[in-house]
PQR file with spaces between the fields and no chain letter, atoms N, CA, C, O and H, PARSE charges and radii, in Angstrom:
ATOM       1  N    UNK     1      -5.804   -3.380   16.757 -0.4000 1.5000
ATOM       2  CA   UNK     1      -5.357   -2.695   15.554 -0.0000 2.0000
ATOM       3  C    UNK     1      -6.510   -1.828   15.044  0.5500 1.7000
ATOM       4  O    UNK     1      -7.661   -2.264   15.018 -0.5500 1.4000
ATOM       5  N    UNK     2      -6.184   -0.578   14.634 -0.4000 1.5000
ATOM       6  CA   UNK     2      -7.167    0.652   13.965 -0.0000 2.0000
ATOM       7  C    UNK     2      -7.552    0.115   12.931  0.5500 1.7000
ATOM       8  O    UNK     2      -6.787   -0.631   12.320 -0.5500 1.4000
ATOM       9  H    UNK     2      -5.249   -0.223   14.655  0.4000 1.0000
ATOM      10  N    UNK     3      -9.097    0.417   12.393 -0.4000 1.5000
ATOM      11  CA   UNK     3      -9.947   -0.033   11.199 -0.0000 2.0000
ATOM      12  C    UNK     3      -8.602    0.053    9.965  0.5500 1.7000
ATOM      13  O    UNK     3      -8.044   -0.780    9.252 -0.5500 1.4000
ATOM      14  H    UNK     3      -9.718    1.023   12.889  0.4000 1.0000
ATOM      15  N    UNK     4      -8.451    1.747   10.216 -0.4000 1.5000
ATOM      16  CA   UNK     4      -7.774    2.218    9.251 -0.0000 2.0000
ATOM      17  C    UNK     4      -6.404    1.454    8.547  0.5500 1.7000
ATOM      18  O    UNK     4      -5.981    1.383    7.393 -0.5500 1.4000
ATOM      19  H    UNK     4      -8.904    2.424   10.796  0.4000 1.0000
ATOM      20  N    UNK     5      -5.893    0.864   10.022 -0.4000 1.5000
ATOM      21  CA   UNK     5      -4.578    0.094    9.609 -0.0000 2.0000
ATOM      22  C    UNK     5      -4.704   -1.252    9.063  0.5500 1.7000
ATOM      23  O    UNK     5      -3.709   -1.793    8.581 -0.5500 1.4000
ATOM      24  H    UNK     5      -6.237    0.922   10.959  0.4000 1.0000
ATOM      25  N    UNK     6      -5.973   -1.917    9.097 -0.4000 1.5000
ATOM      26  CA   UNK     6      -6.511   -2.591    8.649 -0.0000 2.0000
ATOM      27  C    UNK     6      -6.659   -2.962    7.273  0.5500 1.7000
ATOM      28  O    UNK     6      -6.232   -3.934    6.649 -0.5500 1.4000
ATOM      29  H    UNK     6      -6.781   -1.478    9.488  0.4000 1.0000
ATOM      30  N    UNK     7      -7.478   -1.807    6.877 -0.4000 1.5000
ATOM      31  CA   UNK     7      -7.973   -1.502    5.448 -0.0000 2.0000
ATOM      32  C    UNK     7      -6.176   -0.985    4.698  0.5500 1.7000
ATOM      33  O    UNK     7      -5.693   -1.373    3.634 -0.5500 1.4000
ATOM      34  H    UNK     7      -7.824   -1.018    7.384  0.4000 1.0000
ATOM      35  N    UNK     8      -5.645   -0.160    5.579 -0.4000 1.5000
ATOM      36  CA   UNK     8      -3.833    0.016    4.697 -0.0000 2.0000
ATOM      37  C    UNK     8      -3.550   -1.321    4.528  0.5500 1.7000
ATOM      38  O    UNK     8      -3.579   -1.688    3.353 -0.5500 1.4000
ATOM      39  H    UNK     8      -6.037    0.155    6.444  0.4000 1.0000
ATOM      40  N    UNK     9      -3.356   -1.934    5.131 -0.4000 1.5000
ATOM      41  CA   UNK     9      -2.504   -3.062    5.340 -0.0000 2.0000
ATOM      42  C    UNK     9      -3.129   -4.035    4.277  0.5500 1.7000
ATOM      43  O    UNK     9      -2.335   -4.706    3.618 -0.5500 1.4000
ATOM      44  H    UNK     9      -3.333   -1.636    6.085  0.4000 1.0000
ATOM      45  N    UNK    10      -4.696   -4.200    4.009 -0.4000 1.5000
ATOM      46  CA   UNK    10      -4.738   -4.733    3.180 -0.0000 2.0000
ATOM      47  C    UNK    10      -4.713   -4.450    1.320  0.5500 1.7000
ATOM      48  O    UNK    10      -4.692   -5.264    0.396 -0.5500 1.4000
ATOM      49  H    UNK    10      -5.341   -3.655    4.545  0.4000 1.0000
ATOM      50  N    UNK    11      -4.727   -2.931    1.327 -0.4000 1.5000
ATOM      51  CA   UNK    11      -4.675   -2.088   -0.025 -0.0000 2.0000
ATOM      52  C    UNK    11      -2.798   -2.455    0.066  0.5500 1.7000
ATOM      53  O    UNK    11      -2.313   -2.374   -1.063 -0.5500 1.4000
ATOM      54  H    UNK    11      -4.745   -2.270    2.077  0.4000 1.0000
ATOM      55  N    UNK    12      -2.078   -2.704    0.812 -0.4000 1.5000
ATOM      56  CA   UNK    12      -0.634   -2.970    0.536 -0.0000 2.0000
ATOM      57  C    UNK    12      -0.907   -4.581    0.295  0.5500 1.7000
ATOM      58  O    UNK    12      -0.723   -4.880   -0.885 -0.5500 1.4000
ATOM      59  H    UNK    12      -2.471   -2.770    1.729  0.4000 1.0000
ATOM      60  N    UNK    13      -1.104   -5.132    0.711 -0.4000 1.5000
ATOM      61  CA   UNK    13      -1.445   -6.607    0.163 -0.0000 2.0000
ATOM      62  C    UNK    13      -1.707   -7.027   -1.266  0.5500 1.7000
ATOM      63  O    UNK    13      -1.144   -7.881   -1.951 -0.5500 1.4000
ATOM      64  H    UNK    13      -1.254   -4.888    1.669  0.4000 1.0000
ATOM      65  N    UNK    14      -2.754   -6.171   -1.553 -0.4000 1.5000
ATOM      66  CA   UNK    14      -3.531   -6.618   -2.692 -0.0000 2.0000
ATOM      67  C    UNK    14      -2.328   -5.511   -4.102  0.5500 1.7000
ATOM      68  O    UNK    14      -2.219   -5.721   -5.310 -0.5500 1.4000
ATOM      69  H    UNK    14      -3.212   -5.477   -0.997  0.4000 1.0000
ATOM      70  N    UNK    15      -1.646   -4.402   -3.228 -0.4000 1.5000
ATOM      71  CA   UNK    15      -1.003   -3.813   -4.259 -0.0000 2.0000
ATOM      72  C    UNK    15       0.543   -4.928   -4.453  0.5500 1.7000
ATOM      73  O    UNK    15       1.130   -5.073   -5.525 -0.5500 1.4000
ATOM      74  H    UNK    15      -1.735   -4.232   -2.246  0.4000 1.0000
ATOM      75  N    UNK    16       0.812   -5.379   -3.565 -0.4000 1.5000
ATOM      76  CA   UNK    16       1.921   -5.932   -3.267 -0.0000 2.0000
ATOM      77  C    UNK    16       1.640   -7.264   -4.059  0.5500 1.7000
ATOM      78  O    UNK    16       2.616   -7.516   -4.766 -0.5500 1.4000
ATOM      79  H    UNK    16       0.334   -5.261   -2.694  0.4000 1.0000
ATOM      80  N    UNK    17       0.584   -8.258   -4.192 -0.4000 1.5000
ATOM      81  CA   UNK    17      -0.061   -9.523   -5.148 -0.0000 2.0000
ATOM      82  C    UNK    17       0.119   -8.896   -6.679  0.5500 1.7000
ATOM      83  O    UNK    17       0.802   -9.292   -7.623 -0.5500 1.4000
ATOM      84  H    UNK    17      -0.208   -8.053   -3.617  0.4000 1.0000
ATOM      85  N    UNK    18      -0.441   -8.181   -6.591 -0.4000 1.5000
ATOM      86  CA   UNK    18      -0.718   -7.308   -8.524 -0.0000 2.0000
ATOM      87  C    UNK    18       0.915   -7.319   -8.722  0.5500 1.7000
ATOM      88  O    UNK    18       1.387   -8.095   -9.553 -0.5500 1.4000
ATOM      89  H    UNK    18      -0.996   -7.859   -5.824  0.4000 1.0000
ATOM      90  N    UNK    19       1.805   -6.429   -7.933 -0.4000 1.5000
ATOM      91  CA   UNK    19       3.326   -5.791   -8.734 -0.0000 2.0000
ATOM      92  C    UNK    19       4.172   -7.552   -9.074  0.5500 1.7000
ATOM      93  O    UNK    19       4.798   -7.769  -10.111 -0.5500 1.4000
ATOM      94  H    UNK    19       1.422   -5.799   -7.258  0.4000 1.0000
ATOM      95  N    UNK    20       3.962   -8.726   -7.821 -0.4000 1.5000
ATOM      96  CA   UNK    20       3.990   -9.778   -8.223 -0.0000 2.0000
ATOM      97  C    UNK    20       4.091  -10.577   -9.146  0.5500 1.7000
ATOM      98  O    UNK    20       4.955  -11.354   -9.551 -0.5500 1.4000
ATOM      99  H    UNK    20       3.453   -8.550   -6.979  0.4000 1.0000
ATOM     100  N    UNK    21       2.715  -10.176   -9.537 -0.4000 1.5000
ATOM     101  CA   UNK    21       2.174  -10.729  -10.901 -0.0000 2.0000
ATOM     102  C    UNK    21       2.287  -10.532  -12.096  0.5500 1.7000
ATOM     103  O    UNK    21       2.118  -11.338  -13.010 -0.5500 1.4000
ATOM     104  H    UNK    21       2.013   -9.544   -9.209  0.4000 1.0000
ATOM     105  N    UNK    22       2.752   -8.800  -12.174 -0.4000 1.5000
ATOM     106  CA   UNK    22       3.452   -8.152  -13.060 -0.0000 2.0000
ATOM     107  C    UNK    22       4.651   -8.261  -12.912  0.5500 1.7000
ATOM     108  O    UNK    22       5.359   -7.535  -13.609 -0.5500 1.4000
ATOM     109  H    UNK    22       2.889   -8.145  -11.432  0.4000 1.0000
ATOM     110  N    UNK    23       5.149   -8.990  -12.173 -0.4000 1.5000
ATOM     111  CA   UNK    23       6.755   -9.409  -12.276 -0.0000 2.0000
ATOM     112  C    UNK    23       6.897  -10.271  -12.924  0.5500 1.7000
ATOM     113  O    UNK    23       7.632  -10.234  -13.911 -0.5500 1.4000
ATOM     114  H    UNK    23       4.574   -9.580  -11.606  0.4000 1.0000
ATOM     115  N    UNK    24       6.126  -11.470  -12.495 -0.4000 1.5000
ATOM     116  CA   UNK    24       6.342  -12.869  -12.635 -0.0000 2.0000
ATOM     117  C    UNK    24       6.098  -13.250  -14.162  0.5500 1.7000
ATOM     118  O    UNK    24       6.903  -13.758  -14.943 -0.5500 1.4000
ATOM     119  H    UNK    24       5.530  -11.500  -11.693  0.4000 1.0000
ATOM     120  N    UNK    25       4.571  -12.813  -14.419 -0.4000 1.5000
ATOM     121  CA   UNK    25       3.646  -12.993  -15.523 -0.0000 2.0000
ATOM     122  C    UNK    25       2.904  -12.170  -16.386  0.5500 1.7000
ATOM     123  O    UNK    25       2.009  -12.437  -17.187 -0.5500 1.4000
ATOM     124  H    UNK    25       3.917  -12.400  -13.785  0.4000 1.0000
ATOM     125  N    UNK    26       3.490  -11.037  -16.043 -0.4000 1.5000
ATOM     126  CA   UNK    26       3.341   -9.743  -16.904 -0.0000 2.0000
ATOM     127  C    UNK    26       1.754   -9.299  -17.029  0.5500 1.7000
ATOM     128  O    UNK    26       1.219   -8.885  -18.058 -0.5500 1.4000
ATOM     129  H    UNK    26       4.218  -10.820  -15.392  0.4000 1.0000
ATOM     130  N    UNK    27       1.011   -9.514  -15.505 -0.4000 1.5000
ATOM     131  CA   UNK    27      -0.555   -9.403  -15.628 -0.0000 2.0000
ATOM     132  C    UNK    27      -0.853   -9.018  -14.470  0.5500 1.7000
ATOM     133  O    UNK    27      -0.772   -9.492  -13.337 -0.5500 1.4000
ATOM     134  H    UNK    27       1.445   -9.850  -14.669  0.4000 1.0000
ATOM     135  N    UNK    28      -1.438   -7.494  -15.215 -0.4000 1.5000
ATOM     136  CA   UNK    28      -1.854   -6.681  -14.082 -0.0000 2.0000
ATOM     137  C    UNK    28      -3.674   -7.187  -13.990  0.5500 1.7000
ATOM     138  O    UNK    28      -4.557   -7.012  -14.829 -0.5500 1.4000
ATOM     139  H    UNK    28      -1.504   -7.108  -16.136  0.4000 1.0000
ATOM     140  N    UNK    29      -3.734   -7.787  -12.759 -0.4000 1.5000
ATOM     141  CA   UNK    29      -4.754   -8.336  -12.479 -0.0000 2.0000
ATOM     142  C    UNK    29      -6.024   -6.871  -11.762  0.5500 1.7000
ATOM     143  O    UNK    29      -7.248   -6.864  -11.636 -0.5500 1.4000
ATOM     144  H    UNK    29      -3.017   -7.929  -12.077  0.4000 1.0000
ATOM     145  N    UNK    30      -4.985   -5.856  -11.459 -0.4000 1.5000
ATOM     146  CA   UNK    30      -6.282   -4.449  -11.142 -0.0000 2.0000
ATOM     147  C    UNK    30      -6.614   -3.960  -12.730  0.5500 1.7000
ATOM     148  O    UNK    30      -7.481   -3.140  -13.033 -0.5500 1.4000
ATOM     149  H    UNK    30      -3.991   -5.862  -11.562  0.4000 1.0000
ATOM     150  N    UNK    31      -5.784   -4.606  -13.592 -0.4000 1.5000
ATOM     151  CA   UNK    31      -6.609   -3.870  -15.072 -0.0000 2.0000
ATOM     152  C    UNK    31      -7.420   -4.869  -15.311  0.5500 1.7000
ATOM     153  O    UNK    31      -8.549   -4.417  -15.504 -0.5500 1.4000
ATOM     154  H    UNK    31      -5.080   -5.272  -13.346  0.4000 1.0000
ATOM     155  N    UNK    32      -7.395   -5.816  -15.378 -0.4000 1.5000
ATOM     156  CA   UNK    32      -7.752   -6.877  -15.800 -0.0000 2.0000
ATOM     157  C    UNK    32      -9.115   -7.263  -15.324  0.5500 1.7000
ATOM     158  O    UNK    32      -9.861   -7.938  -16.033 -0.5500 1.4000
ATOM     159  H    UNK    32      -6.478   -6.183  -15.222  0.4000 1.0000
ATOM     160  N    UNK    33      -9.622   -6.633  -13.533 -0.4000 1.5000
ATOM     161  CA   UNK    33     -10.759   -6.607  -12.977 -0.0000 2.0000
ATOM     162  C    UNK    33     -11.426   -5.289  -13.799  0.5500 1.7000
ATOM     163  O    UNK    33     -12.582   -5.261  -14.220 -0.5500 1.4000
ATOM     164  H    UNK    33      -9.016   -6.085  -12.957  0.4000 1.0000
ATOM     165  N    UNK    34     -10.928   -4.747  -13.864 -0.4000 1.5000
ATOM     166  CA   UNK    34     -11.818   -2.997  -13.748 -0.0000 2.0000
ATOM     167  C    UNK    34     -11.279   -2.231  -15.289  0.5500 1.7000
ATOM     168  O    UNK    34     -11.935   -1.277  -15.707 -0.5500 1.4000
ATOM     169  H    UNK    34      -9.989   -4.770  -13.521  0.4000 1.0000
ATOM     170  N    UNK    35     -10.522   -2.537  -15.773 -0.4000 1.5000
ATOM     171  CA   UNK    35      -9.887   -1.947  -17.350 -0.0000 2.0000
ATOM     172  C    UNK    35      -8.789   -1.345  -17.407  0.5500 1.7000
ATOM     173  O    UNK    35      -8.618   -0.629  -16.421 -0.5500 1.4000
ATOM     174  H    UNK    35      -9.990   -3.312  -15.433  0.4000 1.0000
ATOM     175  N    UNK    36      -8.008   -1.326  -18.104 -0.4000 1.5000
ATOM     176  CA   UNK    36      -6.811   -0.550  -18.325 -0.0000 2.0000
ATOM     177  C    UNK    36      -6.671    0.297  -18.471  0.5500 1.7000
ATOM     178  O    UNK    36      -6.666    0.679  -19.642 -0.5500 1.4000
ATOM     179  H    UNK    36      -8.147   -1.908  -18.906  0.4000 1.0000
ATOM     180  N    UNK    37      -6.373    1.575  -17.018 -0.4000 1.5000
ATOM     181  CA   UNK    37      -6.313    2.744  -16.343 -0.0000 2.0000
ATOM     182  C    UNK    37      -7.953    3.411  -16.934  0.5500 1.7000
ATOM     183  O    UNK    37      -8.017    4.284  -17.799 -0.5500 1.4000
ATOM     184  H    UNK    37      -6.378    1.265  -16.068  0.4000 1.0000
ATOM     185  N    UNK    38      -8.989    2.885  -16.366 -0.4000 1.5000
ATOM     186  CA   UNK    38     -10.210    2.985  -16.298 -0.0000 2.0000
ATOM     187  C    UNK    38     -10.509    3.774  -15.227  0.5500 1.7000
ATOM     188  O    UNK    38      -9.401    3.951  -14.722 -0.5500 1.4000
ATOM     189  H    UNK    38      -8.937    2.176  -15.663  0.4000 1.0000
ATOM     190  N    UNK    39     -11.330    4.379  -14.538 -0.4000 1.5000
ATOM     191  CA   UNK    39     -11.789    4.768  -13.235 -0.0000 2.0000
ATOM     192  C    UNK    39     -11.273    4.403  -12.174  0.5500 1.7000
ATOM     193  O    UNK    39     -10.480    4.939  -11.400 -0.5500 1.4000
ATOM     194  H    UNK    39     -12.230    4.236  -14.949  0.4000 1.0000
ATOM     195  N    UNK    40     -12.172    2.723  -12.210 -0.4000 1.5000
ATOM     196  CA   UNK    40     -11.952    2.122  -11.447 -0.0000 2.0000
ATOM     197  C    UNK    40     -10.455    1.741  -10.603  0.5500 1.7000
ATOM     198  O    UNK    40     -10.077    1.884   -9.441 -0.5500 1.4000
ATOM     199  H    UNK    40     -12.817    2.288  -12.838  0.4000 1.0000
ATOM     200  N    UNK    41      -9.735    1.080  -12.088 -0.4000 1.5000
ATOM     201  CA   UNK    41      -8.300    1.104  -11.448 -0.0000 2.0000
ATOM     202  C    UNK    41      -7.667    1.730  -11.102  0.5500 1.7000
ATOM     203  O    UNK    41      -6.937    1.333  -10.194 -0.5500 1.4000
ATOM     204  H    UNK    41     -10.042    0.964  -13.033  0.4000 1.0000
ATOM     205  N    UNK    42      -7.568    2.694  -11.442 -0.4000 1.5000
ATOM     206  CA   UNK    42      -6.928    4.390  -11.250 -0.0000 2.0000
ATOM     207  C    UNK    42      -7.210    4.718   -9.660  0.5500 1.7000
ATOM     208  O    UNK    42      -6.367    5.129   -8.862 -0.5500 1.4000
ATOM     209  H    UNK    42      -8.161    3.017  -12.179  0.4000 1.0000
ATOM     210  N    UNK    43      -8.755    4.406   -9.358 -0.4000 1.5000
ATOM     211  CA   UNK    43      -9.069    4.611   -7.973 -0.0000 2.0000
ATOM     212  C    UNK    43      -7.924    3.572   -7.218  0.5500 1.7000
ATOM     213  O    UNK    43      -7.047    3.944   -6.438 -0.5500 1.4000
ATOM     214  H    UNK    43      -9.440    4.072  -10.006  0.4000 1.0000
ATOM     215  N    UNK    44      -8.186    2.150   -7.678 -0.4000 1.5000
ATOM     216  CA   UNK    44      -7.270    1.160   -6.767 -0.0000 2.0000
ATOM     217  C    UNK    44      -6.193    1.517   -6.675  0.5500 1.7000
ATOM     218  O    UNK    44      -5.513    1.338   -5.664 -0.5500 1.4000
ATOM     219  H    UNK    44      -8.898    1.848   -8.312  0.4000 1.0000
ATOM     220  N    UNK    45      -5.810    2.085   -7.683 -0.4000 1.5000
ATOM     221  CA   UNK    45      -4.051    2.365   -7.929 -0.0000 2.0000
ATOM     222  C    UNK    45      -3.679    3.352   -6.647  0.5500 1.7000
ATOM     223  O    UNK    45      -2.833    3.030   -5.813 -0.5500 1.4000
ATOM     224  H    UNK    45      -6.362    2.230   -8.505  0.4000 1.0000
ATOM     225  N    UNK    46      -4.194    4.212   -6.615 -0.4000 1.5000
ATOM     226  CA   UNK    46      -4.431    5.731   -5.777 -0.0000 2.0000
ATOM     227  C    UNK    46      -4.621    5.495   -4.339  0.5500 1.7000
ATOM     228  O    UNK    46      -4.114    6.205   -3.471 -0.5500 1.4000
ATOM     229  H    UNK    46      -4.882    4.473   -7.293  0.4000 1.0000
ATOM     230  N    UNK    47      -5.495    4.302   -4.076 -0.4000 1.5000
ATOM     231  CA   UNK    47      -5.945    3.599   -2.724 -0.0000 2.0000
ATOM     232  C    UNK    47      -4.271    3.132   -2.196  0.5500 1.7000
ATOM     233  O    UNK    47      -3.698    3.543   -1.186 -0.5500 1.4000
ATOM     234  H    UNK    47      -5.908    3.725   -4.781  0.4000 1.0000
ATOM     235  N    UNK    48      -3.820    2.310   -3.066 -0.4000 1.5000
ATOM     236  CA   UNK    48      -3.044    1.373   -2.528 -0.0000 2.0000
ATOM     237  C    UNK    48      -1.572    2.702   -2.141  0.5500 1.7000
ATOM     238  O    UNK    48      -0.884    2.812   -1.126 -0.5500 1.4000
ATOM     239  H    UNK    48      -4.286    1.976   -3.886  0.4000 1.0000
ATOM     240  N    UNK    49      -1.561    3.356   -3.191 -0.4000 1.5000
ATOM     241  CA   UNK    49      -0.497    4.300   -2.940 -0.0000 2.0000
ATOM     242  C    UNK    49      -0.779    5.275   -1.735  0.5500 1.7000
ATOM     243  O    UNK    49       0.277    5.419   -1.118 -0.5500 1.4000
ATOM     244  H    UNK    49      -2.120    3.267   -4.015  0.4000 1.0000
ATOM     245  N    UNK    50      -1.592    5.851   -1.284 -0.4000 1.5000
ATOM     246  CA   UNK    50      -2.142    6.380   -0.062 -0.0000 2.0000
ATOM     247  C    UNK    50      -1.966    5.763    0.939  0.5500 1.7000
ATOM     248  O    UNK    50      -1.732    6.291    2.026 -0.5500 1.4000
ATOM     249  H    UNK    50      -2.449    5.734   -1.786  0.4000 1.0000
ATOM     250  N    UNK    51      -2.067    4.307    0.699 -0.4000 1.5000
ATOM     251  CA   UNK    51      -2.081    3.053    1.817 -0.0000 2.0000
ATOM     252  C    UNK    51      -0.192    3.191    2.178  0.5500 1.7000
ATOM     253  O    UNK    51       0.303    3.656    3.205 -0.5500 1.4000
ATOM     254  H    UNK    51      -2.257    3.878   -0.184  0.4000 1.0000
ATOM     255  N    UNK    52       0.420    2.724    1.183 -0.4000 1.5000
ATOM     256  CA   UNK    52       1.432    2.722    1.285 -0.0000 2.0000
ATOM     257  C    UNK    52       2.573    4.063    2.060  0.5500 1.7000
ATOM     258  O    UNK    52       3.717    3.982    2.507 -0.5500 1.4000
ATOM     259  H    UNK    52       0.018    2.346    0.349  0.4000 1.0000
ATOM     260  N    UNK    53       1.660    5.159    1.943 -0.4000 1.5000
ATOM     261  CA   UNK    53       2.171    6.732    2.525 -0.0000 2.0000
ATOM     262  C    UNK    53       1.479    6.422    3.894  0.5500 1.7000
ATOM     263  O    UNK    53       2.240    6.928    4.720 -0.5500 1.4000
ATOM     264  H    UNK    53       0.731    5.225    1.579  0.4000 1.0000
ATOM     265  N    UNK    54       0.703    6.000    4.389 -0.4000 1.5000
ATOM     266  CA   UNK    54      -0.129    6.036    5.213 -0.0000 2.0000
ATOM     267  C    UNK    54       1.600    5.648    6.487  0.5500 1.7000
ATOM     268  O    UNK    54       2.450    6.029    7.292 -0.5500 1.4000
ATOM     269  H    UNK    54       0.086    5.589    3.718  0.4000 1.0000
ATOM     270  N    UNK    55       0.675    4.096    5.255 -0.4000 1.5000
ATOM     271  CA   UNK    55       2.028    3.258    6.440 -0.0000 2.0000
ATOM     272  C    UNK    55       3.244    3.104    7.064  0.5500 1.7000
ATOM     273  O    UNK    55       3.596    2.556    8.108 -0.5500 1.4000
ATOM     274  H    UNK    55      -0.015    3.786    4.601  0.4000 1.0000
ATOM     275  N    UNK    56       3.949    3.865    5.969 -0.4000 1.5000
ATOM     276  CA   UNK    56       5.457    4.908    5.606 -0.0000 2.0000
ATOM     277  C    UNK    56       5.369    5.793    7.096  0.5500 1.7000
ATOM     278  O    UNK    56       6.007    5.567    8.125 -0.5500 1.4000
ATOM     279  H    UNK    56       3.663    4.310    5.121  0.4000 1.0000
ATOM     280  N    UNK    57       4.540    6.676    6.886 -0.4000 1.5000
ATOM     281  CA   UNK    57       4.555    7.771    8.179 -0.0000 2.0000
ATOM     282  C    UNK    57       3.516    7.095    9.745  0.5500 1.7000
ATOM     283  O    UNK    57       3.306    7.620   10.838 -0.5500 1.4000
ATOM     284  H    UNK    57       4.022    6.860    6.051  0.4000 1.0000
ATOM     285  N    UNK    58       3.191    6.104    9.319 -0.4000 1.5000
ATOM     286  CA   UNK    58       3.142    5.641   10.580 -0.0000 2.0000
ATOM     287  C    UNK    58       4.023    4.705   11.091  0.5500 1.7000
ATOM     288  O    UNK    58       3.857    4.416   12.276 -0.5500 1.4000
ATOM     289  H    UNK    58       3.362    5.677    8.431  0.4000 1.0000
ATOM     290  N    UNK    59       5.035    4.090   10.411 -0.4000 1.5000
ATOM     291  CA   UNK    59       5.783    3.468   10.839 -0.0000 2.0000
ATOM     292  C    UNK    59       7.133    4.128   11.386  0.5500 1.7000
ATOM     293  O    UNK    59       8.010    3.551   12.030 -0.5500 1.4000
ATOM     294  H    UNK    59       5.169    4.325    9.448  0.4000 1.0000
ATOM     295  N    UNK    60       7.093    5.860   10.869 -0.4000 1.5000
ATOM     296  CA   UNK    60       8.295    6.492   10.806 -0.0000 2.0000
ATOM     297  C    UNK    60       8.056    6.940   12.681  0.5500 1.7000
ATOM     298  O    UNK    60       8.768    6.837   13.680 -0.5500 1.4000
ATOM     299  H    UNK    60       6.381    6.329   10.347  0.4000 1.0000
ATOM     300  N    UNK    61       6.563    7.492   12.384 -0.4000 1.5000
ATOM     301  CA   UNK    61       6.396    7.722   13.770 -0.0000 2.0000
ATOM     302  C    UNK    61       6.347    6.876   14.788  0.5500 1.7000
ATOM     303  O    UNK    61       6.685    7.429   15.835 -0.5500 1.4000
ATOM     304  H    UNK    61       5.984    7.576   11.573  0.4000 1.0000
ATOM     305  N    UNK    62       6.111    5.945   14.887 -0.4000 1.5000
ATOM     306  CA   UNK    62       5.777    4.665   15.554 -0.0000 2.0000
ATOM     307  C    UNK    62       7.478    4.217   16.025  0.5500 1.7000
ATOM     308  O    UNK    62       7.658    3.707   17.131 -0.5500 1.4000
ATOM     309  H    UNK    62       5.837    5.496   14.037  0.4000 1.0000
ATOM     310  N    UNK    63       8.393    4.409   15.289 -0.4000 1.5000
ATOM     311  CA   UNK    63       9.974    4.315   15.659 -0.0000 2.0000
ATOM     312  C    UNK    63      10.290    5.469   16.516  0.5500 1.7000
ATOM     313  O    UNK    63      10.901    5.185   17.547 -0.5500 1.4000
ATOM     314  H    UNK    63       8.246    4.822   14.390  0.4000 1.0000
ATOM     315  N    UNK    64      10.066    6.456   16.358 -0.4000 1.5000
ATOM     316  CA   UNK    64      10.372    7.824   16.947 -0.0000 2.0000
ATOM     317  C    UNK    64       9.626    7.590   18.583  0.5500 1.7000
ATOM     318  O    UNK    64      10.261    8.068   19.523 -0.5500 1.4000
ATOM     319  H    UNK    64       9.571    6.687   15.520  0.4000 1.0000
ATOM     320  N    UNK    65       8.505    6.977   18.846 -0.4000 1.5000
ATOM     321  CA   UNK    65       8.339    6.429   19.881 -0.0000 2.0000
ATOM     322  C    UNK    65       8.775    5.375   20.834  0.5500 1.7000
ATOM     323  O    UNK    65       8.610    5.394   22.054 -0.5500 1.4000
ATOM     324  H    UNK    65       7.989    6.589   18.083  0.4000 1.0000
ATOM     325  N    UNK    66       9.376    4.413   20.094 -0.4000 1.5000
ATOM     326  CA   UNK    66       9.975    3.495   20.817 -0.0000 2.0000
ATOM     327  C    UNK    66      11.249    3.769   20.948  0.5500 1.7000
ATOM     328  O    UNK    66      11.682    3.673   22.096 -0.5500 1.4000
ATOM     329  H    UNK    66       9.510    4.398   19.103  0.4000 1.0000
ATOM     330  N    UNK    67      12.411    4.262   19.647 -0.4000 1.5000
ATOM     331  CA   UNK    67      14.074    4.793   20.285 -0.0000 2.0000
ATOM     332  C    UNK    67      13.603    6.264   20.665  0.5500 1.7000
ATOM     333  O    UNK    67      12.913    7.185   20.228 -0.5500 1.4000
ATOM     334  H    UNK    67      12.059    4.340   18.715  0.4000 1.0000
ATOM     335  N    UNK    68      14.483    5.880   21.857 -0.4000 1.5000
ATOM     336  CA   UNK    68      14.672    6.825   23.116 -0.0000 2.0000
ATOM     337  C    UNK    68      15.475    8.057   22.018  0.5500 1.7000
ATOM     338  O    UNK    68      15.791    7.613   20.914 -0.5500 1.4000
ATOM     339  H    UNK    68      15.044    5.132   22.212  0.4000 1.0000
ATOM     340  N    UNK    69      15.656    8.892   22.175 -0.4000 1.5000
ATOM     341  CA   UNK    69      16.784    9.691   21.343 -0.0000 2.0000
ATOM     342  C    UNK    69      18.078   10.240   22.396  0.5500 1.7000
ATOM     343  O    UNK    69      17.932   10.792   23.487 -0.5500 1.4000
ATOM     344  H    UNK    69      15.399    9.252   23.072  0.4000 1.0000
ATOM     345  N    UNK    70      19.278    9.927   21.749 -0.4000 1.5000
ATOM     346  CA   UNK    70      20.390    9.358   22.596 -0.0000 2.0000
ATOM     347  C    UNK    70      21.179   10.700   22.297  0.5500 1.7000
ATOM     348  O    UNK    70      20.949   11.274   21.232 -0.5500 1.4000
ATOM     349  H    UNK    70      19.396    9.479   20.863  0.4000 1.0000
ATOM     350  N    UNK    71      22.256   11.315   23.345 -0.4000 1.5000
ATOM     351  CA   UNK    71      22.538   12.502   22.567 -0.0000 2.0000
ATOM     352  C    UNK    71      23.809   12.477   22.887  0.5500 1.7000
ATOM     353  O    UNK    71      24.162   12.153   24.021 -0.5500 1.4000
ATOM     354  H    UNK    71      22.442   10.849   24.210  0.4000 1.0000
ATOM     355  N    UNK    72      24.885   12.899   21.697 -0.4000 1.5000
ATOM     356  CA   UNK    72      26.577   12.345   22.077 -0.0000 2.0000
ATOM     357  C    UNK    72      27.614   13.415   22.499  0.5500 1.7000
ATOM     358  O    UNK    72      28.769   13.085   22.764 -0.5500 1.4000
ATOM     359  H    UNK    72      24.599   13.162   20.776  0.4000 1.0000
């Protein structure tokens, strides 16, 4: 597995724990490290959403490789 898919996979993790938590218990734990829409979080926020596009279009492509395309 690529560094890169690595590091996505885990910025979807850690974004995917937080929306959780703000489901469950109404606590956004990336404000809560770094401040409420501070730098910092804003960066995480931005990471994880990039992560999430990342993975989107590599997964779109990654299908387009394995089905054959069938023609009727």
């Amino acid at each position: 597995m690529r560094a890169v898919n690595i590091v996505a996979l885990v910025l979807l993790v850690i974004g995917g724990l937080n929306w959780g938590l703000v489901g469950l218990f109404e606590y956004d734990l990336v404000a809560a490290l770094f401040g409420d829409m501070s730098v910092l979080s804003r960066i995480v926020y931005v990471l994880v959403g990039l992560a999430a596009l990342y993975e989107l279009l590599h997964m779109l492509t990654a299908r387009r490789e394995v089905e054959p395309i069938t023609e009727v």
